[in-house]
N, C-alpha and C positions, 0 to 999 in steps of 0.2 A: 521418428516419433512425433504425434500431433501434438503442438505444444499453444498457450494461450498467453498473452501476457492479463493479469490481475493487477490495477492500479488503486491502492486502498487511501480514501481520505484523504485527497490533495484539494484541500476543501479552506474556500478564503478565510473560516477563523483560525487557520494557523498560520496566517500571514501576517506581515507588519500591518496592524489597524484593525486584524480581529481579535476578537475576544479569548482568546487561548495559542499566543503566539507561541510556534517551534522553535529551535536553533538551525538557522540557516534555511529556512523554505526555500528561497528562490533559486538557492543552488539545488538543493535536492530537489525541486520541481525541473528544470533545466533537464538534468539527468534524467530524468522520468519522461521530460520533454523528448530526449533524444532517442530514450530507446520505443517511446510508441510512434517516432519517425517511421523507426527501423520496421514496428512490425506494420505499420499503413504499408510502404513499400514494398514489403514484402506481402502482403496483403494477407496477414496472419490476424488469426481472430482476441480482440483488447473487449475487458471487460472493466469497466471504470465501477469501482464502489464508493458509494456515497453514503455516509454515515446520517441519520438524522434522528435527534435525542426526543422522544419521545416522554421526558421526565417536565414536570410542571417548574421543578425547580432545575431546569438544565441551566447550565453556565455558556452553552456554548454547541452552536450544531443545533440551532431551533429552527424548525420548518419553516418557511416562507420570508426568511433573515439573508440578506448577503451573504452574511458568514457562511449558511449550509451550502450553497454554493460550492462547484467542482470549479477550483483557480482555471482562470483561463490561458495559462500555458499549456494547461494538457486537457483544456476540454473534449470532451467528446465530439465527435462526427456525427452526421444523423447515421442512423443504424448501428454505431455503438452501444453495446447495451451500457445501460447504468441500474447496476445492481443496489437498490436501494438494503440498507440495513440499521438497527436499533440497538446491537450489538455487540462488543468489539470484534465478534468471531462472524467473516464474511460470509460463512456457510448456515450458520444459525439463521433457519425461518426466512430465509432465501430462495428464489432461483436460482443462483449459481452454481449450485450441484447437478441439478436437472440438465442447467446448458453445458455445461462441460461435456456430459456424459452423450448428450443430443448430438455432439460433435465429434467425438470420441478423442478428447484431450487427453492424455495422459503426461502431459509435462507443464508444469506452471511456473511462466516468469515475474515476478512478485517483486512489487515496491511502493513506496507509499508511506505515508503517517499515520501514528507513533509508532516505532522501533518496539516500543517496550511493551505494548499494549493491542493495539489492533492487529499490528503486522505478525507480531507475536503470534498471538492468539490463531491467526490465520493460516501462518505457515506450520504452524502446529497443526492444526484442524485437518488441511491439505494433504499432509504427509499420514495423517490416522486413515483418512479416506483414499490411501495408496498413490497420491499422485506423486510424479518426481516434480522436483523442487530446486528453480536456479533463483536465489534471493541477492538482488541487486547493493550490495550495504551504502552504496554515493549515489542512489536515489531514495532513503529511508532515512529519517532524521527523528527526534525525537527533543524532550525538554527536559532543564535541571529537575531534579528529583529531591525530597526533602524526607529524610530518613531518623530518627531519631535525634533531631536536634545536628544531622546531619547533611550538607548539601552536598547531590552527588552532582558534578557536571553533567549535562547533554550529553558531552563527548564519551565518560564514561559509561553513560548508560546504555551509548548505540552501540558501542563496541562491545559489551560486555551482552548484550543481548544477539550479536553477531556470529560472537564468537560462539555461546552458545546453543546458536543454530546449526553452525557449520559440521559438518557432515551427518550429523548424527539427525537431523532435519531438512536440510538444505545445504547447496552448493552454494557457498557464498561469495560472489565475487562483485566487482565494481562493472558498472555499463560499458566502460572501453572495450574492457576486457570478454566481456559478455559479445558484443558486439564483433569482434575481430574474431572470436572464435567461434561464433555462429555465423559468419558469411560464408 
């Protein structure tokens, strides 16, 4: 089965020194590092998406900022595509429906920032529009959360959006794992 890896949002304001820092970037970028090793070598087709906010009052992800920026541990190659998008759903008012289809993908390897929000959003999206779905959870990170007077950890919010996913959206597994049993 033709499969693609999807890399959402691995973008310098969620790094130590932008404006909208995650918990743990550079390990989840590492990881995300590792498995688009995998698919260069393999010479599997990577779709890098780059978020950029579009609002006058954005906080973060403004065009022509550092921050919008794709970190450069997993920058792109030339002839990567980089799927630009305005909203947390990859597919929304995109190309990357069109390319997938142009290729005839039918399996998507998925990782990226926020857990709770984008990746969300997209492995959801992914899965309405039939494609299968292995979601990487040790290259996807996400930030505390503030809930009625209540703070939820990072941690619990990646897991619980994981968990979540897991079968009933996606195969959820970590990149070793991912990796050893796709060679």
């Amino acid at each position: 089965m033709k499969k693609a890896l999807i890399l959402i949002d691995i973008q310098n304001d969620y790094f130590s020194g932008g404006r909208f820092e995650l918990n743990d970037p550079d390990k989840t970028a590492l990881n995300a590092k590792n498995v688009l090793t995998y698919f260069r070598k393999k010479d599997l087709p990577i779709f890098h998406v780059q978020h950029v906010n579009l609002r006058d009052d954005a906080p973060f992800f403004i065009a022509a900022t550092e921050g919008v920026k794709i970190n450069p541990q997993v920058a792109p190659f030339p002839g990567e595509p980089i799927i630009i998008k305005h909203t947390p759903d990859s597919f929304f008012n995109t190309d990357l429906l069109p390319l997938l289809r142009e290729l005839d993908i039918k399996k998507l390897v998925i990782c990226g920032m926020m857990s709770h929000l984008c990746v969300d959003t997209t492995v959801r999206s992914a899965k309405r529009l039939g494609f299968e779905i292995e979601l990487l959870s040790d290259a996807c990170t996400t930030r505390d959360l503030l809930w009625e007077n209540a703070l939820i950890p990072a941690e619990v919010v990646h897991t619980a959006f994981m968990a979540a996913l897991q079968n009933t959206f996606a195969d959820v597994k970590n990149t070793s794992d991912f990796i050893k049993s796709d060679s």
